[in-house]
N, C-alpha and C positions, 0 to 999 in steps of 0.2 A: 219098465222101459216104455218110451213113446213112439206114438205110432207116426213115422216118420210118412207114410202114405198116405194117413189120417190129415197131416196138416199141412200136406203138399197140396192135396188135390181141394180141399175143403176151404182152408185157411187164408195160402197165397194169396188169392187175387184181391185180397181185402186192404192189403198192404203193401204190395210190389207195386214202385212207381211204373207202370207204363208205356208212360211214352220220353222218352229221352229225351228229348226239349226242354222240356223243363228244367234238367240239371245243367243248359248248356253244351250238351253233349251233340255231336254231330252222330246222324244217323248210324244203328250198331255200335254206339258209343261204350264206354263202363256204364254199367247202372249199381246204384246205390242201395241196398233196404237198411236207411238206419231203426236203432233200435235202443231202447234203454231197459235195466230193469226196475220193477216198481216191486218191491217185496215188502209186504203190510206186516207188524209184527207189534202184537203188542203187549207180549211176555218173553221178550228176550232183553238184552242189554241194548240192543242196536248199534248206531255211530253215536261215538263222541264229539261226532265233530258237530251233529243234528242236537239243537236248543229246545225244539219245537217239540209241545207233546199231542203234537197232532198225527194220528198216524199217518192219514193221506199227503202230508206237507211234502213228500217226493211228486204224489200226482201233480199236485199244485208249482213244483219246476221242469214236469214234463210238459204241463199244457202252455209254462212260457217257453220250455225249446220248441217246440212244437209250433209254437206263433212265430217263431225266427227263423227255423228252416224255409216255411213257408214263403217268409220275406223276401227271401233271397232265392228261391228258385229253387231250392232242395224238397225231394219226395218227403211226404208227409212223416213221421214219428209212430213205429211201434212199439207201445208198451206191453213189455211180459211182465204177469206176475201173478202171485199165488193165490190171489183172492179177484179173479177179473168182474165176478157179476156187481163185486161191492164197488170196482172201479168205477165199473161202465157205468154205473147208478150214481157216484159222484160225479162223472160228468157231464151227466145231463142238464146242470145249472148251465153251463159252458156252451156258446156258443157252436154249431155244430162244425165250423170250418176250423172252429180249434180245435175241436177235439182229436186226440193221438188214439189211433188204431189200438183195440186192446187184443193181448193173445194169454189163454190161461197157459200157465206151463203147467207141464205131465211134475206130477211128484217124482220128486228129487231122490237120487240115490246117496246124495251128499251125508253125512252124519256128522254130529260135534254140540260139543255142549251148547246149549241156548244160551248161555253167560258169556260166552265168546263175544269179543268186539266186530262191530263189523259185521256180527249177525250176521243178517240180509244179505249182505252184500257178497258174499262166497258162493250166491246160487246162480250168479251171472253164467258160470259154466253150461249149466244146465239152458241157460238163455240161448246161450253159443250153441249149444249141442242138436237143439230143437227147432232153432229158425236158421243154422246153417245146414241140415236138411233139404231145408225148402229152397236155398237157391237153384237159380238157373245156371246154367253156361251162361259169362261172361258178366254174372254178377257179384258185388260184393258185399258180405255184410258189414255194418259201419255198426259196431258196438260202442253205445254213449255210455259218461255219464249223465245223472239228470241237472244239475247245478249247472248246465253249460247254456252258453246263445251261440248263436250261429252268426255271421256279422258276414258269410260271402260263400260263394259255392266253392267247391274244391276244383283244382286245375283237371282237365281230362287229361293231359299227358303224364302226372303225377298218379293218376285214378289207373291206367294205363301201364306205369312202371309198376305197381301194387297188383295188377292183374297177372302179372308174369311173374314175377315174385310169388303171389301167391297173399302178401302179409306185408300191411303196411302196422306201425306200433310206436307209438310216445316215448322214445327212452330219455330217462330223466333219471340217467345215472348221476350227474352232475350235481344236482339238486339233492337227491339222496346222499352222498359220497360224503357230503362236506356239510349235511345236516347230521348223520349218525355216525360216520369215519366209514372210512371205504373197506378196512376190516371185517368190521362187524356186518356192514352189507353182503358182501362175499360169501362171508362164513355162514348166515343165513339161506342166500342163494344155493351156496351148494351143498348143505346139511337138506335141503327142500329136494333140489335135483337127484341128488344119491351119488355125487360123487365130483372129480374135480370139474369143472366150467373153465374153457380156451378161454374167454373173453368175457366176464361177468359182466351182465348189464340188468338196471332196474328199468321194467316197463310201467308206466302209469297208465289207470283204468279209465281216463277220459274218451278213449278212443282207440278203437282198434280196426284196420281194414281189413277182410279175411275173404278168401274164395272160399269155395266149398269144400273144392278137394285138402286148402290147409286146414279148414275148419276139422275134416277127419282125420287129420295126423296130429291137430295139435289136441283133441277132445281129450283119447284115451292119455297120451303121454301128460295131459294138467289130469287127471283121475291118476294116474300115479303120483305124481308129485304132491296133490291133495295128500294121500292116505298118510303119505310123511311129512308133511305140514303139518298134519292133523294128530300126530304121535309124539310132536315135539313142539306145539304151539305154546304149552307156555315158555318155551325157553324163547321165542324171537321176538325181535325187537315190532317186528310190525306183523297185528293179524290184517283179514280179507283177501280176498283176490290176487290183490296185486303180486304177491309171495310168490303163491304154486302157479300161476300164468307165466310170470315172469321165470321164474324155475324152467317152466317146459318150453317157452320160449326158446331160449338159452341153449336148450338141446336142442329142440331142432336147429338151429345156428350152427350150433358143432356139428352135426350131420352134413352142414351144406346149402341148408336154407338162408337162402338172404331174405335181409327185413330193413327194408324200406322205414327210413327213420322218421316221421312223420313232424318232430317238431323241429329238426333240424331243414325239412320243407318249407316251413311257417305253415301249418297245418292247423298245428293247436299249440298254445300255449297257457301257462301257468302262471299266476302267480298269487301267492296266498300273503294275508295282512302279518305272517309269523315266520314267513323265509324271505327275506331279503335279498334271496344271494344271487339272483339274476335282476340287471339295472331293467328300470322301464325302457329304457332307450332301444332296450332290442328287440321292442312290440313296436315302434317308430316307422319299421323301413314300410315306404310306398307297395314295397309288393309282397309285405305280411298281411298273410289271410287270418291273422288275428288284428283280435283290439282289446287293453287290457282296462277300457272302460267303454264298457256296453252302451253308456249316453251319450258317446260320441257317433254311436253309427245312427244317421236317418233311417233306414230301415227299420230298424232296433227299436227303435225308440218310436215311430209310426204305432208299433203295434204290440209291445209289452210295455204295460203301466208299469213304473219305477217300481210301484210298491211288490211287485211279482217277478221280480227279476233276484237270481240265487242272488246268495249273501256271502256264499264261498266258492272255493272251487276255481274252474278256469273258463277263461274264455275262447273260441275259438274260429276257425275258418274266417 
């Protein structure tokens, strides 16, 4: 276990934006700690979806979110991950106003064959678990991915509905449904959850808004859903995160929890060169806080060189 007092009292202030202004927020505003994970592996199978046999090539699309938050007025970028002193040490070539806060995480209680897809990517939990600890009243953690840019601050009234709620979250059931048939999605879903789901929905890992108090209701109920992920992972269609997240999601919903849908806000959007099935036109409107081509924002493009900007993934705020 980690020492949750360890990294409140020690950690925090390395990371937590502040002073509210910055995000646009009127005094006692929402505040933000975003965060991504950076997990170095370099004897597992990893993502599929990563070319690159570089293992730092994630630090390398944090240090360009990290230059676009900034752009735009969002608190700086923490990076968790498992090998922090090798981070901190590759950052150093890095100018210091770019560089994203690093935090080591406590060794994982997670377990699963190193062959697994997605590796890395299932220890985000553990990311959750340990920097939603450390918030404050009236803070949210903003869990990234790292292939993302930032192109505009998030609205305070929407930061605000997600405070009272509890949990804002990307549902990209849509997307899902009619890429693998909404069957086999389902059946996944609730083989993961442990039983029938009111209302099955897939949440994507690009983003999630979390208080502290749902951060501890949703930690333990994804650690159950894990262990039955983790018992039946070769039978489903998709490994990583997204599975037993979305799993425990799902139940707290059936309990009563509402979840603020974040791309149906314009929050975040998706869209990858191999699903087609949402038109550009719906990244278009005047008051989407995306953009689904990063060189069309002046900010953006002020301050991440083309050649450092992901190559998948989504784009967002």
């Amino acid at each position: 276990m980690f020492d949750a007092a360890f990294l409140r009292n020690d950690l925090a202030p390395t990371f937590r934006q502040m002073n509210s202004s910055a995000l646009g927020c009127a005094r006692g505003g929402v505040g933000v700690v975003p965060c991504a994970l950076v997990y170095v592996e370099t004897d597992s199978t990893g993502s599929p979806n990563c070319k690159s046999t570089d293992p730092f090539c994630y630090v390398e699309q944090a240090i360009t979110l990290n230059r676009s938050m900034k752009a735009v007025g969002l608190p700086g970028l923490t990076v968790a991950t498992n090998v922090a002193d090798d981070v901190t040490r590759y950052l150093e070539k890095v100018d210091a106003d770019a560089r994203p806060y690093v935090l080591q995480l406590a060794p994982s209680k997670l377990t699963l064959p190193r062959n697994t897809r997605f590796y890395g990517a299932h220890f985000k939990l553990d990311m959750m678990e340990q920097l939603g600890a450390m918030l404050h009243e009236g803070e949210l953690l903003m869990v990234l991915d790292t292939d993302m840019l930032a192109l505009r601050t998030v609205n305070e009234e929407l930061l605000q509905r997600c405070q009272t709620t509890g949990v804002g979250a990307f549902d990209i059931s849509d997307q899902e449904f009619s890429a693998y048939g909404d069957g086999r999605v389902i059946d996944d879903l609730e083989t993961v959850a442990g039983g029938h789901l009111q209302n099955p929905r897939w949440f994507g890992g690009e983003v999630l808004l979390a208080s502290a108090g749902f951060v501890r209701e949703l930690v333990p109920c994804a650690h159950a859903c894990f262990e039955r992920y983790r018992r039946v992972i070769n039978e489903l269609n998709h490994n990583g995160d997204e599975a037993y997240i979305s799993a425990a999601l799902n139940l707290l919903s059936d309990e009563g929890h509402q979840i603020i849908d974040l791309g149906a806000n314009r929050v975040v959007g998706r869209h990858w060169s191999g699903n087609t099935h949402r038109d550009l036109r719906w990244f278009k409107d005047v008051r989407c806080c995306i953009c689904p081509d990063a060189s069309a924002c002046w900010n953006v493009r002020r301050v991440v060189p083309y050649s450092a900007r992901p190559m998948c993934g989504g784009v967002w705020l």
